[in-house]
Structures are given as C-alpha cells and as structure tokens.
N, C-alpha and C positions, 0 to 999 in steps of 0.2 A: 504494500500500500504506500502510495506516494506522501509524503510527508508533508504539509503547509509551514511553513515558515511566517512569525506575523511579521508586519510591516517594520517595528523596531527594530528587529532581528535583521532586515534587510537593509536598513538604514545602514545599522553599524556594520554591517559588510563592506557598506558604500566609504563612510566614514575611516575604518580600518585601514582601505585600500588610499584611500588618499591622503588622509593627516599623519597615517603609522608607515604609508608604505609597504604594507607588507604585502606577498604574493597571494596567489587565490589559492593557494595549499596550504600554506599558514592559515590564513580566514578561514578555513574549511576544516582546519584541525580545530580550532575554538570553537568554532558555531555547531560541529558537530555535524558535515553533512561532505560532498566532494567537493570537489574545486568544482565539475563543471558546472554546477549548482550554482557557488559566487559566481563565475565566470559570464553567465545567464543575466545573472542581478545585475550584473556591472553592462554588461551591452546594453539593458536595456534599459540603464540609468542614462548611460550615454544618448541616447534617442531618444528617453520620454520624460529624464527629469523625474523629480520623485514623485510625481503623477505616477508614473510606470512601474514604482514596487509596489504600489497599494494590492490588498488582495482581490482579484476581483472573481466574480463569479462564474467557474472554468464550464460549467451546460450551457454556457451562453450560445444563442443561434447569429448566427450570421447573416446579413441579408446578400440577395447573388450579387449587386454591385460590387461590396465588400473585397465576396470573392473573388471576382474578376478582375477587382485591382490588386489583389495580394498572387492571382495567378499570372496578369501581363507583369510583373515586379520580377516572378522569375523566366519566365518564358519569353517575352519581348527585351525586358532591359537588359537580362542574366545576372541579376541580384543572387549570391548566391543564398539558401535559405537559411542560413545559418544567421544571416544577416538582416533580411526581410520579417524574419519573427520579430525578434527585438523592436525592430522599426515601426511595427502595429501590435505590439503587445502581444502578440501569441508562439507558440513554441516552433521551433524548426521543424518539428513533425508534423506539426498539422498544416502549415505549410506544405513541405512535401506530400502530407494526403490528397491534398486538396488539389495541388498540381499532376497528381498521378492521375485521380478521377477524373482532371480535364481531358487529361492528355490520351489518357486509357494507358499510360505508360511508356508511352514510344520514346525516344531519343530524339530531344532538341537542344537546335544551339552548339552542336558536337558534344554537349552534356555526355555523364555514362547513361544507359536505360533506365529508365525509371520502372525496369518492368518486374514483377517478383517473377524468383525463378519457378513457382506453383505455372503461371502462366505463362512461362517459358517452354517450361514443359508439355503444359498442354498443345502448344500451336508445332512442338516437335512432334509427339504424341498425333494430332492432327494430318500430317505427312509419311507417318510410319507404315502404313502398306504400299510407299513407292520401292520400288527394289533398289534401283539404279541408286546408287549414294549421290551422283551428280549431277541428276532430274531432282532427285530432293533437296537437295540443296539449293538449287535453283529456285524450287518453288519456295522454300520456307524462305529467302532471300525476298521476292516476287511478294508476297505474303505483308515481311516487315518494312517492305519499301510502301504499299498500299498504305498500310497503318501510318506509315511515317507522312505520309501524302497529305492524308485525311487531318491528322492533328496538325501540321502544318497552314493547313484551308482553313480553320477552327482559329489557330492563331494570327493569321491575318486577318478573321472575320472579327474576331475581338479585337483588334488593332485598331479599324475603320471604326468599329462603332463607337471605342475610348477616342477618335479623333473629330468625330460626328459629333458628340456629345462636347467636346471641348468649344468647335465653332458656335 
C-alpha cells in the first residue's frame, strides 16, 4: 500500500534540500521513504511551487481536454514523462497510461514502444500459422507499420485541433 506523506512532511523535504543541502538519499533516510519519492517532491516543487505538494485527491477524473494536453506534451513536443507529470501534478505513470491508451502503444517520435510485451505477443501469436519465417516477418512488420500509420493520423488530428482551438 502506497504510503501518503502530509504536506509538512513534504515541505521539509523541500526545505532540507535547499537550506541543508542535502541529497534526496539523505532526505529519504530521515523522512523515512526513497529518494525517488523526494526526488518526485522536489520536481514538482520546481513546476508548481508549494501549491504542488498539497495533498490532493489521487480518484480525481480528468476531463479529455486535460488529457489531450498532457498527451500532445509527450507525443507532439517529446516532453519526456518523467517530466510532464510534475509539470500538471500527476505521476509519470499515469502519464504514460494515458499516452499508451492514445497511442494503443505504437512507437513515436523514434521513442522505445510503448507497447507491453502481453501485446507483443499477441500480434506474434496472431502470425504464427505462417510457415515461411520471412513472409512472417514481413507481415508482422506490414502489421506495426499500419499501427504506427494510424497513431501517427490521430497525432496530427490532435495537433490541428490544439491549433484550431488556439486561432
């Protein structure tokens, strides 16, 4: 079970790091939690100011604008999400979910795949009655290039419409 930290707590993280200097593996050994925990707190004191360690309420729904700016942030600009969290307050994972579910997983931007290898395997699994090894590979190629096509048309489609909306 994920542990909450109150907002004091997160303070003197912040405080620590800058009036004592010390590393986020020191802070982490007092506060009692890991470094990439401070590490978290500290990015995203940088971006939101101590507005951004309050606690806030983590079932919160999102509306699709929301998402579609935090998914052109990595797919259009190449924020990476380590970074785009912090910068809206939410975690680098949910970021990445959120960017997978766009994307269905394909490979943008020369990024790695977004794709788990469960569904890797299935779209190998999907090929697996071709005999020839290099008709199948061709197709499973044939395949991730469609995919890649498709989320590609999707991210230019969001691009126009955050530029529509800008005019």
């Amino acid at each position: 079970m994920q542990r909450v930290f109150s907002f004091e707590t997160r303070m003197e993280a912040v405080r620590l790091y800058e009036e004592e200097d010390l590393s986020s593996y020191e802070i982490a050994k007092r506060i009692g939690t890991c470094h990439s925990v401070v590490e978290r707190w500290l990015k995203i004191y940088k971006f939101n100011g101590i507005e951004g360690l309050k606690i806030k309420n983590y079932h919160q729904d999102y509306d699709d604008d929301f998402r579609k700016k935090i998914i052109e942030q990595v797919t259009v600009q190449n924020i990476p999400y380590s970074r785009v969290g912090p910068m809206n307050r939410l975690s680098p994972s949910t970021v990445k979910r959120w960017v997978i579910q766009s994307t269905k997983g394909l490979k943008l931007n020369g990024k790695k795949n977004l794709i788990t290898s469960e569904e890797a395997a299935a779209i190998r699994e999907k090929f697996k009655h071709v005999k020839d090894p290099e008709i199948r590979k061709i197709m499973e190629r044939n395949y991730w290039l469609e995919m890649e096509n498709e989320a590609l048309k999707k991210s230019e489609a969001l691009t126009q419409a955050q530029q529509k909306k800008k005019q």
